[in-house]
N, C-alpha and C positions, 0 to 999 in steps of 0.2 A: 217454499212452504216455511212460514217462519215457527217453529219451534224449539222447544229445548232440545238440549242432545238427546236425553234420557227420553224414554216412550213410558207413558204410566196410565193404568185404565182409570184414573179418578182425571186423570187431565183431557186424558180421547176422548173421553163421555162427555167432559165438561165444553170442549169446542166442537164437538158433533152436536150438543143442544141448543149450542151460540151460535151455530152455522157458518162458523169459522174454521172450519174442516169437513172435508169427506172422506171417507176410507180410502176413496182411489188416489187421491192425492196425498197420504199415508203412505199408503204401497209403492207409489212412484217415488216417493225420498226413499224411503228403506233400499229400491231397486240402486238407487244412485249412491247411498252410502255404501252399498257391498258390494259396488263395482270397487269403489275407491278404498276401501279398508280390503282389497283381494291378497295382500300378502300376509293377515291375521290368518290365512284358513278356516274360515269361518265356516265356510259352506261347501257339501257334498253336491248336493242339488240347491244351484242358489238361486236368490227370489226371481222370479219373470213373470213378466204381467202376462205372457201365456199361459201359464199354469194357477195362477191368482185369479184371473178375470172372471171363473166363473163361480168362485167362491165371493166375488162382491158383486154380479147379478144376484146371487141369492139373496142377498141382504135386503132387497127390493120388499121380498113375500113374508119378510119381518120386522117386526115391528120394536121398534128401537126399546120402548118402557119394558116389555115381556121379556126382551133377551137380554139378559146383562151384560152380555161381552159383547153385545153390537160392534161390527165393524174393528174390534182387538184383534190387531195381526201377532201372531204365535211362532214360534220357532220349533220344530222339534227335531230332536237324539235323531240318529239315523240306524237306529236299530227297533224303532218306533214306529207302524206303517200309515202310511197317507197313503188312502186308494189312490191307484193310476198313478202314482211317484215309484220310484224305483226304493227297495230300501237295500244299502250293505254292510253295515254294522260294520262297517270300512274295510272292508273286503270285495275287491271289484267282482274276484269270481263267485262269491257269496250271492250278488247279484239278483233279485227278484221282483219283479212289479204286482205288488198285492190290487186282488180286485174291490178289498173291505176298506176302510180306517182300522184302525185299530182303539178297542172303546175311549179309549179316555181324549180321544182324535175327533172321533163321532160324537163325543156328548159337548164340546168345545165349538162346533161346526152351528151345532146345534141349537146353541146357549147365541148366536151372530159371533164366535171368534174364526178369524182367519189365517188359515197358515198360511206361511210365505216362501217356508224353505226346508231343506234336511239340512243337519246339522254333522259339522265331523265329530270324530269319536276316536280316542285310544280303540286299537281296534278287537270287536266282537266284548264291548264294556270291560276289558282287560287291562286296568291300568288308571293310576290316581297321579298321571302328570302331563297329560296331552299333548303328547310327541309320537305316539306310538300308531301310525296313520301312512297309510302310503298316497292319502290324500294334503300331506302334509304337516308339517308339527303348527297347533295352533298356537300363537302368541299369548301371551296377556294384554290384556285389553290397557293396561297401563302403560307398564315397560316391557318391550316385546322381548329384551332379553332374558326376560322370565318365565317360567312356565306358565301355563295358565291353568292347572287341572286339568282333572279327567278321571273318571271316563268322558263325562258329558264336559268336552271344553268346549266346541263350537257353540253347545246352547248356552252356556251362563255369556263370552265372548260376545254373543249374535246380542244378548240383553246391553252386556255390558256399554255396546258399540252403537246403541241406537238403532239395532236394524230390526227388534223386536220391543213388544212391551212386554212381555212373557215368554218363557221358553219351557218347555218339556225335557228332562233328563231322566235318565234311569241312576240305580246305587243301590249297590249290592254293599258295598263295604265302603263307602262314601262317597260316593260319586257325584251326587246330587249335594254337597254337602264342600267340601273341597273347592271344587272351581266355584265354587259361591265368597269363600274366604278370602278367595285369590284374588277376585275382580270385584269385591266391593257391593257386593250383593247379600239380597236374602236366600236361603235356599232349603225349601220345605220337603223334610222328608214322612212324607206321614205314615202309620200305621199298616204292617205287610195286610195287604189283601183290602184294604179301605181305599181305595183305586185300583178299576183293574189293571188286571195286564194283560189280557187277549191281545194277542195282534202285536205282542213289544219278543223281539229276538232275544231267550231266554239264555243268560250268564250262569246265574244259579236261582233257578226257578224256582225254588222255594226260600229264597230269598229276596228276591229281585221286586223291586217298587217303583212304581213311576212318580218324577219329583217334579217340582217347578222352581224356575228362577227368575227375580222381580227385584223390584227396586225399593219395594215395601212390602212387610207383612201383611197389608189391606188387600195390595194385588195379591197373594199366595191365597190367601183367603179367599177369595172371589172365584180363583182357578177352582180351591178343593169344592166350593159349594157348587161348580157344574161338572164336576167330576166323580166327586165320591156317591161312592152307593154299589149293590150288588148289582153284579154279571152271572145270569144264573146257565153263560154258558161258559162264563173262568171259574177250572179246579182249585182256583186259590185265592176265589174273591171270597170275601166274610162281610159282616153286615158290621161293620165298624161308626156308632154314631158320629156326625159332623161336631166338629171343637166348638165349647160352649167356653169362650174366651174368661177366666179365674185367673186369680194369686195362688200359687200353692203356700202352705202351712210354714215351709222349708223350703229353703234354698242351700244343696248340698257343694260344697267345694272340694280340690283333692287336696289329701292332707299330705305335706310335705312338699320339696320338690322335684317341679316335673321339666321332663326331658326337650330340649331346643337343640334344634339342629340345622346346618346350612351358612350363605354365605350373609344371615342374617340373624346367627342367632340371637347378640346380645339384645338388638333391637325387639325380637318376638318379646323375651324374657322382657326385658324392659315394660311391652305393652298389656303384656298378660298380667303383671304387678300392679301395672296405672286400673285395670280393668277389673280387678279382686278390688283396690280400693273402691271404686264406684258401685258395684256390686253390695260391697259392704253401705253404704250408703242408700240403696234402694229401699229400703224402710218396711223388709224382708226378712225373718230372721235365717242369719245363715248359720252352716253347719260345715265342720273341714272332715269327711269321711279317707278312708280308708278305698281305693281305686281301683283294688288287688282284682277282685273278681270280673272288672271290664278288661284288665290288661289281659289274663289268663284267656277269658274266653275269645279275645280277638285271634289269639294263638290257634286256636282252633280250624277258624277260617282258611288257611294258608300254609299251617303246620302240623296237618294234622288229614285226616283222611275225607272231612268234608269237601275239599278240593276236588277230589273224582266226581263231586256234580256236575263242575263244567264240561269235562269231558263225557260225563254222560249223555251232553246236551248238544255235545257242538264234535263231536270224535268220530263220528261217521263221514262229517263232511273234511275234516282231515284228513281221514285217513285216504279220502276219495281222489282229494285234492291238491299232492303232495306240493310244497314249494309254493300256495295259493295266500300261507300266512307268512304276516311279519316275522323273521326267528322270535323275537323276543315272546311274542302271542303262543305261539306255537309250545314254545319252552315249558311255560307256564301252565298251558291244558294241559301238555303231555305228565307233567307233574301228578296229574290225578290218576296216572297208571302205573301209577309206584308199585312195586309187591307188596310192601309194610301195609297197604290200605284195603285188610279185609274185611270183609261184611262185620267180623269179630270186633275188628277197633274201628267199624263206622259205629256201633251200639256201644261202645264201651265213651265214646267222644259224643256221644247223644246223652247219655245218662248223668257224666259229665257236666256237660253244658244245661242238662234239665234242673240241677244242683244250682249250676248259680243262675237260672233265671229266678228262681224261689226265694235266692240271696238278693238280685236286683227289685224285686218284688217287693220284698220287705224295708229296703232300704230306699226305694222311691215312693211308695206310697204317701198319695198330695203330696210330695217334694217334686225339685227340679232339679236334675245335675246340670254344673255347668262347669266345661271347659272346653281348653283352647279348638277350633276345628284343625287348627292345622298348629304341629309344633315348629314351622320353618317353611323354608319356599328356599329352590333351586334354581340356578340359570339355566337356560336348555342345554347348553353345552356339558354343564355337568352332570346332566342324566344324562346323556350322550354316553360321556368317558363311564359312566355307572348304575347304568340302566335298574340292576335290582337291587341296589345298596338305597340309592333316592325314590325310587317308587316306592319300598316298602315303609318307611320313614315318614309318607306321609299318612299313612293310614293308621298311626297308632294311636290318634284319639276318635278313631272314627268305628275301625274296623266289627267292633263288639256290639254294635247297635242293632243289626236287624237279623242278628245271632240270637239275642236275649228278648227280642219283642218288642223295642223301643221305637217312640218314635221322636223325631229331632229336627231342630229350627237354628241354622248358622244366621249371626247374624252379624253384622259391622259393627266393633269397636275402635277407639281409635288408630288410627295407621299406627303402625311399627316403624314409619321411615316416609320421607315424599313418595308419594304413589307407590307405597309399600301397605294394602290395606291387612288389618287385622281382622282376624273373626271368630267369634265364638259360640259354641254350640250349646242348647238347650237339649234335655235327654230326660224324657218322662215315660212313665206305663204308656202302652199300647190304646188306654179308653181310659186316657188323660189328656189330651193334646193340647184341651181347651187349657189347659195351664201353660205349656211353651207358649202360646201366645198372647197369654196373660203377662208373663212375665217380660216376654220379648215387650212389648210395646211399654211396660215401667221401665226397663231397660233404655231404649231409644228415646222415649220423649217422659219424662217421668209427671212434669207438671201439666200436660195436656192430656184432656178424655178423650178417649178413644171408643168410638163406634166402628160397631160392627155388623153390616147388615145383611152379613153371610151365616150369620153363627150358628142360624138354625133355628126350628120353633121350637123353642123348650120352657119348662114349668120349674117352681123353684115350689121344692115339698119340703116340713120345718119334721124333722126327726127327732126323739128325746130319747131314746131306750135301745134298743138291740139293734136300731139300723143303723145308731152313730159309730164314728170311726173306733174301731179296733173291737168293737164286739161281734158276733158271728154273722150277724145278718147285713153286717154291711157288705158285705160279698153280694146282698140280693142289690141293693142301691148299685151297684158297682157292675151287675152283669146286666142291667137293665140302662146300662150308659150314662150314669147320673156321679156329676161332680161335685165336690166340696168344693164351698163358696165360702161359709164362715160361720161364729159360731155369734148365738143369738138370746137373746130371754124375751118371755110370753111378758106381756104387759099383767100386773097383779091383781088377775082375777079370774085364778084358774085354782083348780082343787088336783092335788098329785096322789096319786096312790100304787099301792103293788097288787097286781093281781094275781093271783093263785093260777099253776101252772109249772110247767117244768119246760124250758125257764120259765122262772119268777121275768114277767114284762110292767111298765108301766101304764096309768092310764093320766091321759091328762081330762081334765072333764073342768067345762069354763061355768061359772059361779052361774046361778041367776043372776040375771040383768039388775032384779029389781031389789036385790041384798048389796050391801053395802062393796065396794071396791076393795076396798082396806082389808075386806078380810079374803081379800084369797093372796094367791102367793102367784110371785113370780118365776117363773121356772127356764131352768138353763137349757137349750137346745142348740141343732145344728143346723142352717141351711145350705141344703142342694142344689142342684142344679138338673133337672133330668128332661132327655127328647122328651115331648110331645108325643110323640107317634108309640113309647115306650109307658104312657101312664098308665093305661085299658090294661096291660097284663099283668104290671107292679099292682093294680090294685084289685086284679082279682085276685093276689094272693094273700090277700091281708085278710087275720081269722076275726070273726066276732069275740068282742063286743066291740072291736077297733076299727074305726075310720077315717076317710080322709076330710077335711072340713077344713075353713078359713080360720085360721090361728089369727090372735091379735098380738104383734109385738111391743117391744115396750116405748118405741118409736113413734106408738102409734098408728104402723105401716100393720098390712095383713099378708097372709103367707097361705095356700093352703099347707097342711099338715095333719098328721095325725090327733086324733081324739077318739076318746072312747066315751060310749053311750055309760046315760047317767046312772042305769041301774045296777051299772055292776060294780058303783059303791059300797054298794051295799055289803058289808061281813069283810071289804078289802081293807087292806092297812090304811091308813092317810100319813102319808110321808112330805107331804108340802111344806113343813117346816125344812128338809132338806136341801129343797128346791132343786137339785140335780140326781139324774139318774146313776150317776158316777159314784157320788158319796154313798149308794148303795153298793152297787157293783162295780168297784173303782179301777179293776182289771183287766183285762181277757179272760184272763186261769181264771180268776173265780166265777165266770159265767159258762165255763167246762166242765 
């Protein structure tokens, strides 16, 4: 089969439509590359066209245009279930052959994607350097005497190595996120509970997200649009809308400097410098913040009495099973049966941590933070001699992310060193997403447009008054899954006024047609971005005399947005000489 090394769904589409590929002959190079890549560790359960074969019969009874992942073989986490595959979250006595998928396995199946394999794993997702496996330490897909990640190292490895076009990982504290820096990859971690997780071997369940790893952002994006949505039989799915791809307002950096570690530090340092310059360059405004409240709350995770989740989750089979775990896994669970960690300082480390999510809230809103995904990379032998000194090291720009609500996109910047890749992480509000991947793709290709035919159906509504940013009501734009796009003016021929009320709101009310142009005014506004599926109840909350109608901007272009009916000119201020709602209510406070 003559193809690139790399597997990518905009190329399989494109030589399944040229008839210059079949899936089975996909499957059959993948079988033969991870025969011959068998000393990466790639694989728990690896590809065989006995267990393949009847996921590309299926493909027969659909139809290639309906399914967008026709014929895309998949890799998944091996704490992740495929009916009738065995899953061990790398634990042989762990051991079980589920009779389901597990959803986000089933809605992939489903879309025409095919899986091929299980994947190794640090083991039961315990661990950010992927050695920690009695299925073996997995390599890096580069230089094997490097780590490669973890928890999910087999899946970013299985991409890295051409034996998937996509892979499924889990990340509790970066898992999905890490071996993506490592090996050169994208690695999407979206929103807790905006993927389910039914069916995925729970680390720390309420924290725990299922990820993907690709070769592009286009590919991560195609996974989330046949994956995301509620499971109204997962206790921790939430109705998270799909990413309506945006620029944020801000681009936040950490102020001062930050920490490099390993047997490459200067190189990281070096790249993360070259990579702040380009950044600054993005044509972006950026902002150098203050870090304090991510480094604190990652402390939380591992230092602190949250830790007893795991063992909440995974301590029966422990205890059931003595000598069944790696020590080092072991070590670690049992950490969560500390005495220090009572019910008292599990609420006192929740209240805590509630504090600064309200501090990341405020400081990300339409921003993006970015920084390094990893501050360094290890050889395996030196997590060998130092198993908790190098694991915990790498998780210090990661660990605070699905602590605080965040959701996050590593992505390659330039190498630190020959096949030394770099990567760095995007980190926005939880129903913002569609900005990490705004920003990601200015990032990687800045002077080419980028399409997106995953993004989702959404409507873009022109706001002037109490629903633009930082006055009270943008909380309603915001719980109704609607992002900031940018900021706009009405073409000069609209009449502005203040209507009586508590609060004092605007009305915009567009001139007659048949009065002259010149005399109306142009007025300052925002536009959004908002689902589709989300219009029908934003607008039945909107009170009289106010509506929704096509706005004219000054473009030329039309928008829907709000207006208010003509009559409730009448006795109201005319503030159109103003032309912005701001130069009224220029603050927050004063609309309190």
């Amino acid at each position: 089969m003559n193809v690139p090394f790399a597997l990518t769904i905009k190329d399989l589409r494109g030589k399944y439509v040229s008839g210059e590929l079949h899936p089975k002959e996909v499957v059959q190079e993948i079988i033969s590359r991870a025969s011959i890549d068998q000393h990466y560790n790639i694989w728990i359960t690896p590809p065989s066209m006995e267990r393949i074969q009847k996921f590309l019969d299926a493909l027969e009874d659909k139809n290639f245009k309906d399914h967008p992942l026709w014929g895309i073989p998949f890799a998944v986490k091996d704490n992740i279930d495929v009916g009738g595959w065995p899953t061990t979250a790398a634990c042989p006595d762990y051991q079980y052959v589920p009779s389901e998928h597990a959803s986000v396995v089933k809605r992939l199946i489903d879309a025409g994607a095919i899986p091929v394999g299980k994947c190794n794993l640090d083991q039961f997702a315990t661990g950010l350097v992927g050695t920690r496996s009695p299925y073996g330490e997995t390599r890096n897909s580069l230089r094997g005497e490097l780590i490669s990640g973890g928890s999910s190292s087999g899946s970013a490895v299985a991409v890295a190595r051409g034996q998937a076009a996509f892979a499924l990982g889990t990340d509790t504290a970066g898992s999905g996120r890490v071996p993506a820096a490592l090996n050169r990859l994208v690695g999407l971690k979206p929103s807790l509970g905006a993927w389910p997780t039914r069916g995925v071997v729970p680390a720390c369940a309420s924290l725990d997200c299922v990820t993907v790893f690709g070769h592009t952002a286009a590919d991560a994006l195609a996974v989330d649009a046949a994956v995301r949505g509620m499971d109204s039989q997962d206790p921790w799915s939430r109705n998270v809308p799909p990413p309506s791809p945006a620029l944020p307002a801000q681009l936040c950096l950490p102020r001062g400097p930050l920490r490099f570690f390993g047997p490459y530090e200067a190189a990281y340092r070096k790249a993360w410098n070259a990579t702040v310059q380009r950044i600054e360059n993005m044509g972006i405004p950026v902002k150098y913040v203050d870090i304090g409240i991510f480094t604190e709350a990652a402390k939380i995770l591992y230092d602190g009495p949250l830790v007893a989740e795991r063992w909440s989750d995974l301590g029966t089979f422990v205890n059931n099973h003595p000598a069944s775990l790696l020590p080092i896994t072991e070590t670690i669970l049992r950490s969560g049966t500390a005495a220090a960690w009572t019910a008292s300082s599990l609420f006192e480390a929740s209240h805590l941590l509630q504090r600064y999510k309200l501090e990341a809230r405020k400081l990300l809103q339409d921003h993006v933070l970015i920084m390094p995904t990893c501050g360094g990379t290890w050889t395996r032998q030196q997590v060998s001699d130092e198993p908790l000194h190098t694991n915990s090291q790498m998780g210090i720009y990661t660990n605070h992310c699905n602590l605080l609500d965040l959701c996050a996109i590593s992505i390659p910047s330039e190498d630190a060193d020959v096949d030394l890749p770099f990567g760095i992480t995007l980190f926005g509000l939880w129903n913002q997403e569609g900005l990490l991947i705004g920003t990601a793709d200015r990032f990687i290709a800045p002077d080419e447009p980028c399409i997106y035919p995953n993004a989702g159906n959404t409507v873009q509504i022109a706001v002037c008054g109490l629903h633009m940013r930082g006055y009270p009501l943008e909380l309603q734009m915001l719980e109704h899954g609607a992002v900031f796009i940018r900021e706009a003016r009405t073409a000069p021929k609209y009449n502005f006024v203040k209507l009586a009320g508590n609060p004092e709101k605007p009305g915009l009310i567009k001139r007659n047609p048949e009065e002259r142009d010149a005399d109306g005014a142009s007025i300052e506004l925002e536009v959004w971005e908002m689902p589709a599926d989300q219009l029908g109840r934003f607008l039945s909350a909107i009170p009289s005399p106010l509506s929704l109608g096509k706005i004219e901007l000054d473009d030329l272009s039309e928008v829907t947005g709000f207006l208010c009916e003509a009559y409730a000119a009448d006795g109201a201020e005319d503030i159109s000489h103003l032309g912005s709602w701001r130069k009224v209510l220029p603050i927050f406070n004063e609309v309190n």
